[in-house]
N, C-alpha and C positions, 0 to 999 in steps of 0.2 A: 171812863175817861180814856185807861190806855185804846179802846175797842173805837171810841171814837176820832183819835188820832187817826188808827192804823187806816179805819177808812177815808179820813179827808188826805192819805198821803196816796191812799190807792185813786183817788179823784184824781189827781191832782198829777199823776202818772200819767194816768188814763187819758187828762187831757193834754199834758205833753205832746204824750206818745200820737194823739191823732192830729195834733197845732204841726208837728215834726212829718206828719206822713202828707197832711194837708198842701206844707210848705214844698214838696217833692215835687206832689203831684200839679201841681199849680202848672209850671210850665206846658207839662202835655195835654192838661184842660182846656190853656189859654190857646195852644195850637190848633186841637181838635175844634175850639170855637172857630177861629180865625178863617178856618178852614172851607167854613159856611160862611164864610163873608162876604161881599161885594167885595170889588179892589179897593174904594175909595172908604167905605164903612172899617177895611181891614186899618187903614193910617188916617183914620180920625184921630182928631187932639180936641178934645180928653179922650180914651179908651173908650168905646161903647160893650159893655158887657151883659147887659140882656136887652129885651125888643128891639134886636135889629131884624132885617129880611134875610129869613135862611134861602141858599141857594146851593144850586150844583155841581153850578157852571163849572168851578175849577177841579173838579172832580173830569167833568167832563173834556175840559179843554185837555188836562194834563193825562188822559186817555187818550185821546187825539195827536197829540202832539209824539208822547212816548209809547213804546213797545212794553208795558209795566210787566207784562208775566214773565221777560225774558230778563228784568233786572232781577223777579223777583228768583227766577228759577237759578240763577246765576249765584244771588246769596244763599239759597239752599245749598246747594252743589257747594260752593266755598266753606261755610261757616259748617255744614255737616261732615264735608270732605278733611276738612282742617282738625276739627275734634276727636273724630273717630281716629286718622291718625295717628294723630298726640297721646289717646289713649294707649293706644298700643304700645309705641313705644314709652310710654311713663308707667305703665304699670310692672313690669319686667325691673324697672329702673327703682319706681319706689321698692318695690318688694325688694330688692337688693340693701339698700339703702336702709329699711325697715329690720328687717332680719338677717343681712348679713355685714353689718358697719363694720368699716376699716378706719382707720388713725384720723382718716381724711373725710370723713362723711361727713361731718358739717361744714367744714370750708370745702366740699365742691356743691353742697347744698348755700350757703351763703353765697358762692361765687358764682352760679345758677342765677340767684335770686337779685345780683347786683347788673346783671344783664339787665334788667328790665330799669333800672336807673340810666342806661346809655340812650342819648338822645336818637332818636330814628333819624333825624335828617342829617346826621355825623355818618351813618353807614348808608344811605341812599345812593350814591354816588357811585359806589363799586357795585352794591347789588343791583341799580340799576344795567352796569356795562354789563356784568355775571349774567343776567334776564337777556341784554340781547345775544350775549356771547353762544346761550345754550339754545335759542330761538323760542322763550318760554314768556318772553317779554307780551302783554296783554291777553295771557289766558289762562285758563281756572285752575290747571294744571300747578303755574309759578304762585298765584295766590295764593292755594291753599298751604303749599310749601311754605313761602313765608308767614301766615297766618299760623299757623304749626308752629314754627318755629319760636313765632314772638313769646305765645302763650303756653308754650312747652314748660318752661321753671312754674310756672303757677299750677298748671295739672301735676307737675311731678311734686311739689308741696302739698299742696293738697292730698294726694293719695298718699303720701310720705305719712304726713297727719295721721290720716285715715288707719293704714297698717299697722303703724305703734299704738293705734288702740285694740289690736286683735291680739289674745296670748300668741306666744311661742308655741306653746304646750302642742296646743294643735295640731299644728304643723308638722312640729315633731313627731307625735301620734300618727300622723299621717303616712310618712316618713317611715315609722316603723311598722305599719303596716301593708309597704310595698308601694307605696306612691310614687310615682315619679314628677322630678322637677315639675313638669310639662302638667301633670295631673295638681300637685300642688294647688299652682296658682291658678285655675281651672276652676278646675271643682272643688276646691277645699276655701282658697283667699277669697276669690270673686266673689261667690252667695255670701261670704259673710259681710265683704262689704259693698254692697250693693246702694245702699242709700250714700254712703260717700261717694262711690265712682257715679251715680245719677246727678248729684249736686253737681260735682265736678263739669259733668257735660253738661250739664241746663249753662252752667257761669260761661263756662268757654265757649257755646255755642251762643251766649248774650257778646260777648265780646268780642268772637270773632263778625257776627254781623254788624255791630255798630264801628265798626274800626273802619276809618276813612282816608287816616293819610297814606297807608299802602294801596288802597285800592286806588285811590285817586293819580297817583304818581305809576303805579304800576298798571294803570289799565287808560284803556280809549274808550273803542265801543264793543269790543266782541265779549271781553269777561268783566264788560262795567256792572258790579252788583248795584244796590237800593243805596248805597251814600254814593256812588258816585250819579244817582238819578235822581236825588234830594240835590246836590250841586250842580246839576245841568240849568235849574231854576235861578240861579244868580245869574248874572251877565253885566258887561259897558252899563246896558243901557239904564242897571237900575235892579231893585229887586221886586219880583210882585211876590208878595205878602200873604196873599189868601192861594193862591196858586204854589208857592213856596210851604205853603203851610200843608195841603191837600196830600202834596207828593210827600212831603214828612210824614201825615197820616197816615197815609197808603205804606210806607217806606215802616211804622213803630208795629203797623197792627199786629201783623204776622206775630213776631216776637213777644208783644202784650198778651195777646190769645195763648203763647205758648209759658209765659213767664206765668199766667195766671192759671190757667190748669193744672200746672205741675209747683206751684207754691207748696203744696202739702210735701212732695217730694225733696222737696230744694230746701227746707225747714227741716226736714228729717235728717239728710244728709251734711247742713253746717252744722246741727245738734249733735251728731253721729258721735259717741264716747264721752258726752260732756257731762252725764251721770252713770255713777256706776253702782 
């Protein structure tokens, strides 16, 4: 009886857990469909959801129309230029934080973290004049700075995390056998945690790409990354929908391909210390 329970609650999980992953993925489905649509088959009323006429056209047009390798190369540049950064400086920061806390490590750790509760369009305004003030106003240069910046308190919790699941001990050992700081976190922090600092970058490198209201307000045409070429598809006159939906396609894949290769990693990495 109890044997037969434990299984109808592991069903019953099981189908949760795929009704919940299903409900996720539903919008980037209904996209990728749309995507092969005609314009007119895309804003039919009711939905058409299967035997419509696949096409390419908008694959094609919005090839035609935009320069895609130069928005896509633009988010690489940004979203990899922004992470690696933020790395640098939050690892130094957590390991401080981690193994050498003062009175104040968690209220500047909370007051880090309260940054990210401040609305962006409250600070726009000044970082916009600061952009043209320093002449960094629409290029990859200022993006990645402020893409860094946003997502800085999230890399340093995260690695914060991470560090207070590695002994002291260690380190110490380290330490006593001639280490220097510099060596430390090197060679001794870094390998051990490896699968947290790879989470870290897969999340921030998702976030720095999908982030739209900096790129949009802070860019034109020379460092416009993949949202602000997903938003070139709106206009006056209206939206097209299958065309609108194509440049999202083009705009999600990169990042799917890369979200989906490196799942085993990014799963290692938020699990990182949570058994011991």
């Amino acid at each position: 009886m109890a044997r037969s329970t434990t299984t109808q609650r592991k069903a019953l999980n099981t189908a949760f857990a795929w009704g919940i992953g299903l409900l996720i993925f539903f919008p980037i489905l209904w996209t990728i469909l749309t995507s092969f649509k005609t314009e007119a088959t895309a804003i039919a009323d009711p939905p058409v959801f299967v035997g419509f006429e696949w096409t390419l056209e908008n694959y094609t047009a919005v090839l035609e129309r935009s320069n895609y390798a130069r928005f896509l190369w633009n988010s690489i540049i940004i979203a990899g230029g922004s992470t690696i950064l933020g790395i640098i400086i939050a690892v130094p920061a957590a390991w401080s934080m981690a193994f050498v806390p003062s009175k104040r490590t968690k209220d500047i750790l909370m007051w880090m973290l309260s940054t990210k509760m401040l609305p962006a369009v409250g600070v726009l305004y000044p970082i916009y004049l600061l952009f043209i003030k320093l002449g960094i106003l629409d290029t990859r240069v200022g993006l990645t700075i402020v893409l860094m910046l946003i997502n800085l308190p999230i890399i340093v919790w995260m690695l914060y995390t991470y560090f207070k699941e590695i002994p002291g001990e260690i380190l110490e050992a380290a330490r006593m056998d001639g280490a220097s700081l510099r060596e430390e976190v090197i060679y001794i922090l870094t390998p051990m945690a490896i699968p947290g600092i790879a989470s870290t970058l897969l999340l921030n490198v998702i976030l720095a790409w999908n982030e739209a209201f900096w790129t949009l307000n802070l860019t034109a045409a020379k460092a416009a990354p993949l949202t602000a070429f997903i938003a070139s598809y709106s206009s006056p006159e209206g939206l097209f929908y299958a065309k609108l939906s194509a440049a999202s396609t083009m705009a999600i894949a990169p990042i799917l391909v890369l979200g989906w290769f490196s799942q085993k990693q990014l799963v290692s990495g938020l699990t990182f210390g949570a058994v011991k």
